[in-house]
N, C-alpha and C positions, 0 to 999 in steps of 0.2 A: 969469352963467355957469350953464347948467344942469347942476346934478350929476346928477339920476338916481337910482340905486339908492343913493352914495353919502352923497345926505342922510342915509341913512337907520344909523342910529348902529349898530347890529347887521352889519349889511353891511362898512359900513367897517371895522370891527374884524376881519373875517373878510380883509376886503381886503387890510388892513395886515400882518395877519400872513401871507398866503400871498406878499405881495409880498417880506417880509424875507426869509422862505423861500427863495423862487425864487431872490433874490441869492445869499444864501449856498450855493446849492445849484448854482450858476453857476462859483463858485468853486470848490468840491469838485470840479466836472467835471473843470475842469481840472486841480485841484493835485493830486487822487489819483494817476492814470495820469501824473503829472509827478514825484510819488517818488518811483515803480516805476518811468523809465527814468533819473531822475538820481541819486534819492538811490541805489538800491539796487543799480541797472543793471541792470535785468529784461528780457530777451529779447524777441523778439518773440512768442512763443509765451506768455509768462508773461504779459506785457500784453494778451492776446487773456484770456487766463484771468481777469484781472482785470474786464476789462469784463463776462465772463460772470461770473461772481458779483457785479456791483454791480447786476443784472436780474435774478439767479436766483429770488429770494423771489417774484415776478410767478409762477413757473411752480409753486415749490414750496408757499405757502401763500394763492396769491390767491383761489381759490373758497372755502375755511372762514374766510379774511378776514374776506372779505363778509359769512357769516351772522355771523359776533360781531361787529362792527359793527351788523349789526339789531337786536341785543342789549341796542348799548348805548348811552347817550347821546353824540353823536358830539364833540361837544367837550370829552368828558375824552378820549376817544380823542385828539383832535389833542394836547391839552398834553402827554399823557404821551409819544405819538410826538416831538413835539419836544425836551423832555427829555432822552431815551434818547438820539436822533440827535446830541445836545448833547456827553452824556458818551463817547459812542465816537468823536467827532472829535476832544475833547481828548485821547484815549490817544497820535493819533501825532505829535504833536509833544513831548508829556513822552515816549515813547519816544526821538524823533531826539535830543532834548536828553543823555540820560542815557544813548546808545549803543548800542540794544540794538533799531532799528527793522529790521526785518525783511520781505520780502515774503510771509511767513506773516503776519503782521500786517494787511497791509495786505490781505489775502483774508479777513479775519476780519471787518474792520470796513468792507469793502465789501460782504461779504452780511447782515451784521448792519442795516450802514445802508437794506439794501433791504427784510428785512425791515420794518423800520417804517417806512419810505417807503410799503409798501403801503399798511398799517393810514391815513396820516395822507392818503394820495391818496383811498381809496374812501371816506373818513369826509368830506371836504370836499368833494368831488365829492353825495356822499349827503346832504349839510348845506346845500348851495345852495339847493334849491326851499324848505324847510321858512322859511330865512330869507328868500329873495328872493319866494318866492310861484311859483307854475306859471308865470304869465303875461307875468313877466320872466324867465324864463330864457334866452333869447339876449341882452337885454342883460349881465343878471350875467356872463355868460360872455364875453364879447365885453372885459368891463372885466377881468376876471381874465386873459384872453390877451391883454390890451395889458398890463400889468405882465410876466407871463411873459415878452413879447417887451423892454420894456426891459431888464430883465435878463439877456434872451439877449444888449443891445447892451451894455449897462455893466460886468455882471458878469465875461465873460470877461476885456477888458480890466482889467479891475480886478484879476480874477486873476492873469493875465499880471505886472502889473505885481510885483504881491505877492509873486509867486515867484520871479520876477529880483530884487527886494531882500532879502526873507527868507527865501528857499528855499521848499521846495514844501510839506514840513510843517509851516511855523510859519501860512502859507498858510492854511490848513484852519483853525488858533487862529477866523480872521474866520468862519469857517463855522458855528462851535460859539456864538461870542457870537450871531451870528443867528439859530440857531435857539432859543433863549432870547428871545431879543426874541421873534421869533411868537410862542411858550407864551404869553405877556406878554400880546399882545396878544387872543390868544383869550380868556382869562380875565378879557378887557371886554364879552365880548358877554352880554347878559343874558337876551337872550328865552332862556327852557328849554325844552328839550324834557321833554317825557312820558315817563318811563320806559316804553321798549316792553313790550307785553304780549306775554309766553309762554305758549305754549299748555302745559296739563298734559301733554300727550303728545310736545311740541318734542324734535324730532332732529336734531343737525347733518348728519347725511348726509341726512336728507330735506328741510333747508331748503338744501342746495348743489344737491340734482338742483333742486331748485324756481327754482334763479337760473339753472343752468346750461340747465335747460329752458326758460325763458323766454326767453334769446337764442339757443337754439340754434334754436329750432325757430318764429321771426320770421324770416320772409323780409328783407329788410329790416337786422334788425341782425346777421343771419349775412353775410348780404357787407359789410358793413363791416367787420366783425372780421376777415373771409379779405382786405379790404382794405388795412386797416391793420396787420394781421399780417403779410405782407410785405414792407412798407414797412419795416417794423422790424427784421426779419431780413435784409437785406442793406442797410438803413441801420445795422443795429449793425455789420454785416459789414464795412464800408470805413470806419465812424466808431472801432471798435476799433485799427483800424492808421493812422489819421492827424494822433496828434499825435507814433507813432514817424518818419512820412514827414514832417513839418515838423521837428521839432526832429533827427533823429538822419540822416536823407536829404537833405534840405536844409538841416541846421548854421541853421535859424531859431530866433531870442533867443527868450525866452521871452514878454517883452515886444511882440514881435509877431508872435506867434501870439495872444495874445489878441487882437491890432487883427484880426486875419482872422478870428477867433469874430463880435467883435462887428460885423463889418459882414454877417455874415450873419444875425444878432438886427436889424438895420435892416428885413429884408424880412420876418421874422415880428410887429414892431410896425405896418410898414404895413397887411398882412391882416388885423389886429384889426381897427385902425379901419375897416374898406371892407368885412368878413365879411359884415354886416347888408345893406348895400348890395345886394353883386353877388348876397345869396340874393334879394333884391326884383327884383333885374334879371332875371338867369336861372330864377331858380324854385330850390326849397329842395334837389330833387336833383341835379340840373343843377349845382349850386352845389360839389357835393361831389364829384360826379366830378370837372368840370372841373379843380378845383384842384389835384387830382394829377394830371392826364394834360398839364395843359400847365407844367410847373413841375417833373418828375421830371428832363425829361431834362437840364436845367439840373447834375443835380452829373455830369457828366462833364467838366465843366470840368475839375473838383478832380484828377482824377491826371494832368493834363497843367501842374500847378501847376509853378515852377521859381522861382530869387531874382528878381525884378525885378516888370515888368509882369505877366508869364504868373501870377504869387502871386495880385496885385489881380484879375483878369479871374473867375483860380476864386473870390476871395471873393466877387466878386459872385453869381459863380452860385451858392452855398451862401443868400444872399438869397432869390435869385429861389424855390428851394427851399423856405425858410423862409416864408415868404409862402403859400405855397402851404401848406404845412403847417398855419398858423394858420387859414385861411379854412378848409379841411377841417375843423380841430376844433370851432372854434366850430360850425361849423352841426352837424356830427353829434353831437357830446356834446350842446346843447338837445334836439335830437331826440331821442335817448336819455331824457334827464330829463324830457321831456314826455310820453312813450311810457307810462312806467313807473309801475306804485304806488307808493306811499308807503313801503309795509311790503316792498318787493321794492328798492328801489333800491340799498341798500347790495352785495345779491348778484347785481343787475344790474351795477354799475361795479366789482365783484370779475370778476365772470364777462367782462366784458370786460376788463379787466386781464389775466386770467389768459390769455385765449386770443391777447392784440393783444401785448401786454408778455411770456409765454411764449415768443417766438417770439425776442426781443433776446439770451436766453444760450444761444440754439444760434448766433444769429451773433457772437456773441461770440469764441466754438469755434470756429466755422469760420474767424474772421479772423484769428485764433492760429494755428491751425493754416495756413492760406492762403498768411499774412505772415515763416510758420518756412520754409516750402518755396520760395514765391514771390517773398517780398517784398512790402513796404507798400505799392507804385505797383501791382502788379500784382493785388492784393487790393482794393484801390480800384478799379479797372478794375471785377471783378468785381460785385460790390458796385453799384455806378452802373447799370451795364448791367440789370442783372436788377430792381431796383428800377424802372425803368422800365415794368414791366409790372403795376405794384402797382394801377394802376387798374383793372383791366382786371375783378375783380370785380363793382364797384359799377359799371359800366358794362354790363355783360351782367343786367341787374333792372331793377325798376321806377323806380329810382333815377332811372336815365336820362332821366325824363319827366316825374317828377311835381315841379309847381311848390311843389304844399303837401305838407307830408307828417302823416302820421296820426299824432293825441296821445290821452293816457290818456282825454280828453273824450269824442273821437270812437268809442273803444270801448265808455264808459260810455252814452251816447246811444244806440249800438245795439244793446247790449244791452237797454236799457230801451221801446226801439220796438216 
């Protein structure tokens, strides 16, 4: 069997831990927002509010992220991000326990947790070349989005199941043991990095224009961010109001609403494995458009969902989505990490955080807000419909055509010509 990047004893540590991660981070998806409409019985407006602070940190500290992340060696950054993430999901179940859980609570340790979600996202995203090497980065990434997608298929089930037996706060207990296990497992990798060097004159406001200048004003990673930032704004926008439209519109067990998660984690594990593939078939941007322009309009299944066959049909198409989604990452995060320097990448995957992830707690808002006036079928409508157009960025560039696309190599080469 060929492993690949995972012979490689550094890697897999790095693997292991973002793969316990993802599961337990699967779970919290669901059990958070499962809480706030069982434990607490939070509104529609109030579970719009939630999903926008479990995204806000994206918007409110993603580009000064970035530059302390350059700062600092990125695997104490992950352990202590998993740590923290560890101790504020243990708060809401010794809260349910002892009476006194709150949906101020749970707004607490859903912007908290996204705080250091950022910090342990741009730090291992910014950690992959250093360990995998330039040269594999589309595979490293291709193995870390087929994990991500397992646990987009296991995890929610497993949630699901968790919260129909334990309830939704005790739920999250398995979130917090997880995130301890990753800490665990990062503190096996050994290659060190070098304490970065600061310069005598280092400014955090002049190393965040330096990240934010470097994606903004790339042809190329400016429409993926106005790509992907869409995507995510009115994916947060109908994703905020529908597990109130399964569990409290259609009286769906909790139990199976995870089976309808994880068969749409099915079509995000298939597009790992096939990422590499169809960028060799079609060409590297070709590969990127495509992915979202033929796979968007697949979630309008979702608010034509109802009990029976019409449920299955939308899960599939939450699939077809999913799938599409992973092939898109894969190929543009390598690109990105090939693109970039060494000493810029950490405020590179901030500054795209910030502007692609920024975009998730205004749809948050708007799904709150949508889902109070509207209703959760009707905000999903929205949502769907408009998301479809998320392509339409990176399809109006070069993207459209170019089979290879440009790495940190081919700058440093022409420069030196």
């Amino acid at each position: 069997m060929r492993l690949g990047l995972l012979a490689d004893h550094d890697y897999r540590a790095l693997f292991a831990s973002t793969t316990v991660s993802q599961f337990g981070q699967q779970v919290s998806m669901l059990a958070l927002p499962l809480a706030a409409v069982l434990a607490v019985r939070a509104t529609e407006f109030q579970v719009g509010l939630l999903f926008m602070l479990m995204s806000l940190a994206f918007l409110l500290i993603g580009l000064p992220a970035g530059a302390w992340v350059d700062r600092l060696r990125r695997r104490n950054v992950l352990i202590v991000a998993d740590l923290v993430r560890a101790m504020l999901l243990l708060s809401i179940p010794v809260a349910w326990w002892t009476g006194v859980l709150t949906i101020w609570q749970l707004y607490a340790v859903a912007l908290l947790l996204g705080v250091f979600t950022v910090f342990f996202d741009v730090a291992y995203q910014s950690y992959l070349p250093h360990l995998a090497g330039r040269d594999k980065l589309v595979e490293g990434n291709s193995k870390l989005e087929s994990m991500r997608a397992v646990s987009q298929i296991a995890g929610p089930g497993l949630g699901g199941q968790l919260v129909q037996i334990l309830t939704a706060p005790v739920a999250l207990l398995v979130d917090a043991i997880g995130m301890v296990v990753s800490a665990l497992f990062v503190t096996r990798i050994r290659k060190r990095e070098p304490k970065p060097d600061r310069a005598p004159d280092a400014h955090l406001l002049r190393e965040i224009r330096e990240g934010l200048r470097f994606v903004v004003k790339h042809p190329l990673l400016r429409r993926i961010a106005m790509c992907t930032g869409t995507f995510n704004l009115f994916g947060t926008m109908a994703q905020s109001m529908l597990l109130v439209f399964l569990a409290r519109d259609l009286d769906i067990r909790e139990g199976l609403i995870g089976l309808v998660f994880t068969i749409g984690g099915i079509g995000g594990l298939a597009g790992a494995l096939v990422a590499r593939r169809i960028a060799t078939w079609v060409g590297q941007g070709p590969a990127i458009w495509l992915s979202v322009a033929l796979t968007t309009p697949f979630a309008l299944l979702l608010p034509l969902a109802e009990p029976g066959w019409k449920l299955w049909l939308a899960a599939a198409g939450q699939a077809v989505v999913g799938f599409g989604v992973v092939v898109y990452n894969v190929n543009q995060l390598s690109f990105r990490q090939g693109l970039t320097p060494d000493h810029l990448l950490g405020r590179m995957n901030a500054t795209m955080r910030f502007l692609v992830w920024g975009t998730m707690p205004i749809g948050g808002l708007l799904g709150g807000i949508a889902g109070e006036l509207a209703g959760a079928r009707t905000t999903i409508w929205i949502g769907s419909i408009a998301g479809c157009l998320a392509f339409l960025p990176v399809f109006l560039s070069p993207l459209r055509t170019l089979r290879t696309l440009p790495s940190e190599a081919d700058a440093t080469a022409r420069s030196l010509a």
